[in-house]
C-alpha positions in Angstrom: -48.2 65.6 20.8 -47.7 63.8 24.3 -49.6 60.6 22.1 -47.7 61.1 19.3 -44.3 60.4 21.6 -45.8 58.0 23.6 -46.9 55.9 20.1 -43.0 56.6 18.9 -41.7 54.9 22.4 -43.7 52.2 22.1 -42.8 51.1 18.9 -38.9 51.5 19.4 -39.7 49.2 22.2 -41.1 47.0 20.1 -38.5 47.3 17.7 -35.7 46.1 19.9 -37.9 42.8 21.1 -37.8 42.4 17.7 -34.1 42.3 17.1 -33.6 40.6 20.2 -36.1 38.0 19.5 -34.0 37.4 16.1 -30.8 37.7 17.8 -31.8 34.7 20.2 -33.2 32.8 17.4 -29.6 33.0 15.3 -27.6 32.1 18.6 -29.6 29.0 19.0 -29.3 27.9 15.5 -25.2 28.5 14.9 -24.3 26.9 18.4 -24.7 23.5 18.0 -22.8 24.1 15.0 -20.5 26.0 16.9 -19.9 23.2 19.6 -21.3 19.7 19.5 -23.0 18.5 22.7 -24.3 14.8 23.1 -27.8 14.6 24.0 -27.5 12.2 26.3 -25.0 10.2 28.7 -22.8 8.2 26.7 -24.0 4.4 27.2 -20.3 3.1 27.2 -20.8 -0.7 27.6 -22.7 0.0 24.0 -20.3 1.5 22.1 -16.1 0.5 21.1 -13.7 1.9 19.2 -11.5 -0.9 17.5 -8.1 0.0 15.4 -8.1 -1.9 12.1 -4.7 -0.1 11.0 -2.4 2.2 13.3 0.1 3.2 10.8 1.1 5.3 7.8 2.0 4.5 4.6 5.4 3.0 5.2 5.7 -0.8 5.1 6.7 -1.3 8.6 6.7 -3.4 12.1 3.3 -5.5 10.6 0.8 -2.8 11.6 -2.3 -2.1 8.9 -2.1 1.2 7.5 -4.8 3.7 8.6 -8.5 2.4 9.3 -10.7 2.1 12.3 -14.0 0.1 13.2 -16.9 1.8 15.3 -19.3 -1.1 17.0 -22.7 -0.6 18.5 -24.4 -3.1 20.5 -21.7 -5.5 19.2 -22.2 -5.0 15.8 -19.7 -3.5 13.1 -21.6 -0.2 12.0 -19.0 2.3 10.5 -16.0 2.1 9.0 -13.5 5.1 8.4 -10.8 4.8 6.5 -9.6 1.5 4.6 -5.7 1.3 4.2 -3.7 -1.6 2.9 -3.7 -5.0 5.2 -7.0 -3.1 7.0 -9.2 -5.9 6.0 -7.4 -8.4 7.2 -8.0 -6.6 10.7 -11.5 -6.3 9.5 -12.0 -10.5 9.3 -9.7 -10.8 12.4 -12.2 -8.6 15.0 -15.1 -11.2 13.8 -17.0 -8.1 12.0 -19.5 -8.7 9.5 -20.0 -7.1 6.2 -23.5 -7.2 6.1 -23.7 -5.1 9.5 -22.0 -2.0 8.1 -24.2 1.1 8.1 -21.4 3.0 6.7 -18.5 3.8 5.1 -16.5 7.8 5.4 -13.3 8.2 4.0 -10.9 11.4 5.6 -9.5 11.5 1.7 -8.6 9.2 -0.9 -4.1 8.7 -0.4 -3.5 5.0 -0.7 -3.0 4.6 3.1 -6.3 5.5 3.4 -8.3 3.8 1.0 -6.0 1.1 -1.1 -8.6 -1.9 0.6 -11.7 -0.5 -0.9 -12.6 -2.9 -3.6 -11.5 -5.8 -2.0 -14.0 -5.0 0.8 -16.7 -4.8 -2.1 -15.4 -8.0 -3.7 -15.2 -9.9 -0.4 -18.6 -8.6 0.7 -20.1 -10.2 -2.5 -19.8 -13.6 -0.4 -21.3 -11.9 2.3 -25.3 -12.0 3.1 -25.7 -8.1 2.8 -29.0 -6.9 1.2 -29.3 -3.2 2.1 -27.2 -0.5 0.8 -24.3 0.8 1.4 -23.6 4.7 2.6 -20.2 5.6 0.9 -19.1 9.1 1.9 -15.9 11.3 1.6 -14.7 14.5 0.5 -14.5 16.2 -3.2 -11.1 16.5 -5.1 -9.1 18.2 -7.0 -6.7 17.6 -10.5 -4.4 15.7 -7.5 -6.9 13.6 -5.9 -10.2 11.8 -6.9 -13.6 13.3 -5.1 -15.8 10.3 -3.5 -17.5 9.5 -6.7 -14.6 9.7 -8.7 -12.7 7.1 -6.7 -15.4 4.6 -6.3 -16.0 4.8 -10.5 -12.6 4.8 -10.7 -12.4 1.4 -8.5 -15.7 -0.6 -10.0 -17.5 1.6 -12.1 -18.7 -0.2 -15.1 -17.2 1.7 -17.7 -13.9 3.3 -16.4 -13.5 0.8 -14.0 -9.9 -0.6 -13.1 -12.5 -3.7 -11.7 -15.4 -3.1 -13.7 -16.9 -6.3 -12.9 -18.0 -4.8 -9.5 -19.8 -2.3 -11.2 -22.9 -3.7 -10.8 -23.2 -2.7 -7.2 -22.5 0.6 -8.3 -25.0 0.8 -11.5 -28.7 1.2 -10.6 -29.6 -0.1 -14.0 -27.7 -3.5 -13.2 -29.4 -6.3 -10.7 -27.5 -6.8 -7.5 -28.4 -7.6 -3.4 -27.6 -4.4 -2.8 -26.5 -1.0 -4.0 -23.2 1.2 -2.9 -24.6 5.1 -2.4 -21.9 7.7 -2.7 -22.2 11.3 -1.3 -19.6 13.4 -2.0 -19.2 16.5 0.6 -17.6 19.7 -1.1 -14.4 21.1 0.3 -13.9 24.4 0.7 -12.0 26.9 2.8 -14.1 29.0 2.8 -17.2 27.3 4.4 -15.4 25.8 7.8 -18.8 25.1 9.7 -19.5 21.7 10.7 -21.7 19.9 8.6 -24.6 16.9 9.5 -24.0 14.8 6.7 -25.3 11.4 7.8 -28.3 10.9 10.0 -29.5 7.2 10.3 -29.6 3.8 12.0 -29.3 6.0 15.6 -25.8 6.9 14.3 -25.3 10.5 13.8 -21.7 12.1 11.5 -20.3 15.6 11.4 -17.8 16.9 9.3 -15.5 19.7 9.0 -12.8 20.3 6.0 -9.1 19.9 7.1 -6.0 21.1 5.7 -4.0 18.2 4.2 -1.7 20.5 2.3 -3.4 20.4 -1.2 -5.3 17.5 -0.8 -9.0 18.0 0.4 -9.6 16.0 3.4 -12.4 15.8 6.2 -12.7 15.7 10.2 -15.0 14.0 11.6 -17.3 13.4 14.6 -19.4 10.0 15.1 -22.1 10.3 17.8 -24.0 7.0 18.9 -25.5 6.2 22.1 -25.0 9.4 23.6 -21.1 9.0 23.1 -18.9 10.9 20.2 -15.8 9.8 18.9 -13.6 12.1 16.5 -10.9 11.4 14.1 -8.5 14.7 12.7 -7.6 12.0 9.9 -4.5 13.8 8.0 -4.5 17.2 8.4 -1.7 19.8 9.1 -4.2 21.8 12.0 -4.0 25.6 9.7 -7.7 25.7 9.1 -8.8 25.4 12.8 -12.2 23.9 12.4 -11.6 20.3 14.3 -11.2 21.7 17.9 -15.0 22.6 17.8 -16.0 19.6 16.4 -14.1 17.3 18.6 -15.6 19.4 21.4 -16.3 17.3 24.4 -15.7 14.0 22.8 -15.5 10.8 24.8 -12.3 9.5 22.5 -10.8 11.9 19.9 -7.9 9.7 17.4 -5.4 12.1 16.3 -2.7 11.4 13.7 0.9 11.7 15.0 2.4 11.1 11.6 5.6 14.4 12.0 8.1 15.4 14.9 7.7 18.6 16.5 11.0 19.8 14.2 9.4 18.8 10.8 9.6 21.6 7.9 8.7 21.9 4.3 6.0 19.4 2.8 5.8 17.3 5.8 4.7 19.9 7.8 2.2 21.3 5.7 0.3 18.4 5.7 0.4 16.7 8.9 -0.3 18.4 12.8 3.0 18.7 15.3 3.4 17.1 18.4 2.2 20.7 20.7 -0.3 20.8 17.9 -2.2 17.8 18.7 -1.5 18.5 22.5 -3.7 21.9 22.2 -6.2 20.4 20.2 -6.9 17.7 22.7 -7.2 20.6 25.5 -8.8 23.4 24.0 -11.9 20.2 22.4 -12.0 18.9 25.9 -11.3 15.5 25.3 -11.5 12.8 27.9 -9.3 10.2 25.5 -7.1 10.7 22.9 -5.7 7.6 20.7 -2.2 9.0 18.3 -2.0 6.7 15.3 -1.1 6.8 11.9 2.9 6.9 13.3 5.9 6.8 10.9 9.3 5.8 11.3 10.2 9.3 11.9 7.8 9.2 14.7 7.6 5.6 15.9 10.9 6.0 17.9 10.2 8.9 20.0 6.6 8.6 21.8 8.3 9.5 25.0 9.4 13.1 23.3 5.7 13.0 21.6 4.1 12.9 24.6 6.1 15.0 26.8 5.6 18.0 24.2 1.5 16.6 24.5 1.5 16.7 28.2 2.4 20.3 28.0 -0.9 21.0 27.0 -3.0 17.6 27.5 -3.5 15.8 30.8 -6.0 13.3 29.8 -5.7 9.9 28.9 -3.2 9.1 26.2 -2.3 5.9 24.4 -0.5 5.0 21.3 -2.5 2.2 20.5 -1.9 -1.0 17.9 -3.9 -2.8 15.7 -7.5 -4.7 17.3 -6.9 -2.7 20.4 -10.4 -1.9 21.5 -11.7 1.1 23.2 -14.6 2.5 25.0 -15.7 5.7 25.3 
């Protein structure tokens, strides 16, 4: 009898290594997830942040609409977001074509992604020969997916510039090839996603709420620095401030007054909003763009309701500005 308990002990004990063991082992998986952490200490002098578009989608005071340049080791590597008069930035910071790695898109409004195919046509004069990462989120019957809006841009049959399709059509001949991945929305699944992995550059994403347009956070880590963009989003899913944890520069968009209502509201993030956001991720920088004319006149109001929350660094910046992490 006294073995017979003693056998019974030992294998509960063993039973609750066991679940421990597998406890641990799920812990150590989800938090990275959870809370991104760079490796390593950001290399600064490596890495900038340049703003190829500041603004919305009004016409207004001669700033691009929405786009932004990351450079490593002084070369143009990833480009997110391509609104209307962004190119022009583009040429003016001296980038090259050939030297981007990659191309993310937060979602596919105009002020976000107008200047696509003339990058593709202007690149065909460039001396690019690999390929070229395209990624961005799925859609909806309101809004094209990834590989919907690039076949609707230069696909060779439903085209509206079929003539660029052969950089799209594997069967055609071309110096190199544009690769789409399209990353499914969903609220349901808010974890944050790896979904590129090359070239020493590492992306995260996370979906957004943009009202009911899918759209995606994201988080760009290179040289042991990270730099996070919310893109549009109206902040209801909750998702971004753990994947902006921690990030040297996070570039939120300031596109509604803290007294918006009705549709404006439900797609863009409030003033106290971003102000939260920025202290509950634990940013060290945070750069508001994307500004309207209904929020273009009152950055001293904007950032008073920020610095409720937020005492880091804060700056409205403009087009070409540059930034380190």
């Amino acid at each position: 009898m006294a073995n017979m308990q003693t056998f019974l002990k030992l294998r509960l004990v063993l039973m609750l290594f066991s679940l421990l063991g597998v406890y641990a082992c799920q812990a150590s998986t989800r938090s990275p997830d959870k809370a991104p952490q760079s490796a390593s200490t950001c290399q600064s002098n490596r890495v900038k942040l340049q703003m190829l578009g500041v603004r919305g989608p009004e016409i207004m005071d001669r700033q691009a609409s929405t786009s932004y340049l990351i450079w490593l080791d002084n070369k143009a590597r990833v480009i997110i977001d391509q609104g209307p008069g962004s190119l022009q930035r583009f040429e003016q910071s001296k980038a090259r074509y050939e030297d981007i790695q990659l191309m993310l898109f937060t979602h596919f409004h105009v002020d976000h992604s107008s200047d696509f195919p003339a990058y593709i046509k202007g690149g065909f004069f460039s001396k690019r020969d690999q390929d070229l990462p395209v990624i961005g989120p799925s859609g909806t019957k309101f809004i094209a997916s990834a590989s919907q809006f690039v076949d609707r841009m230069i696909g060779l049959k439903s085209g509206a510039y079929p003539y660029l399709g052969v950089f799209l059509d594997p069967k055609e001949q071309s110096s190199y090839k544009i690769k789409v991945t399209t990353i499914p929305w969903s609220y349901s699944d808010l974890s944050i996603k790896k979904i590129f992995d090359q070239h020493g550059i590492t992306v995260k994403s996370v979906p957004v709420h943009h009202g009911p347009f899918p759209a995606l956070g994201y988080r760009v880590e290179l040289a042991g620095c990270s730099i996070s963009f919310t893109g549009d989003m109206s902040g209801r899913l909750g998702a971004m401030p753990d994947l902006a944890m921690d990030s040297d520069i996070l570039v939120a968009h300031n596109a509604i007054p803290e007294d918006a209502v009705g549709a404006p509201a439900r797609l863009h993030m409030k003033p106290s909003y971003i102000g939260k956001l920025a202290k509950r991720a634990r940013v060290k920088k945070l750069l508001l763009t994307h500004l309207m004319k209904r929020t273009i006149k009152i950055k001293p109001e904007t950032r008073r309701l920020i610095r409720e929350h937020y005492q880091g660094k804060l700056v409205f910046p403009k087009d070409l500005d540059i930034f380190h992490p």
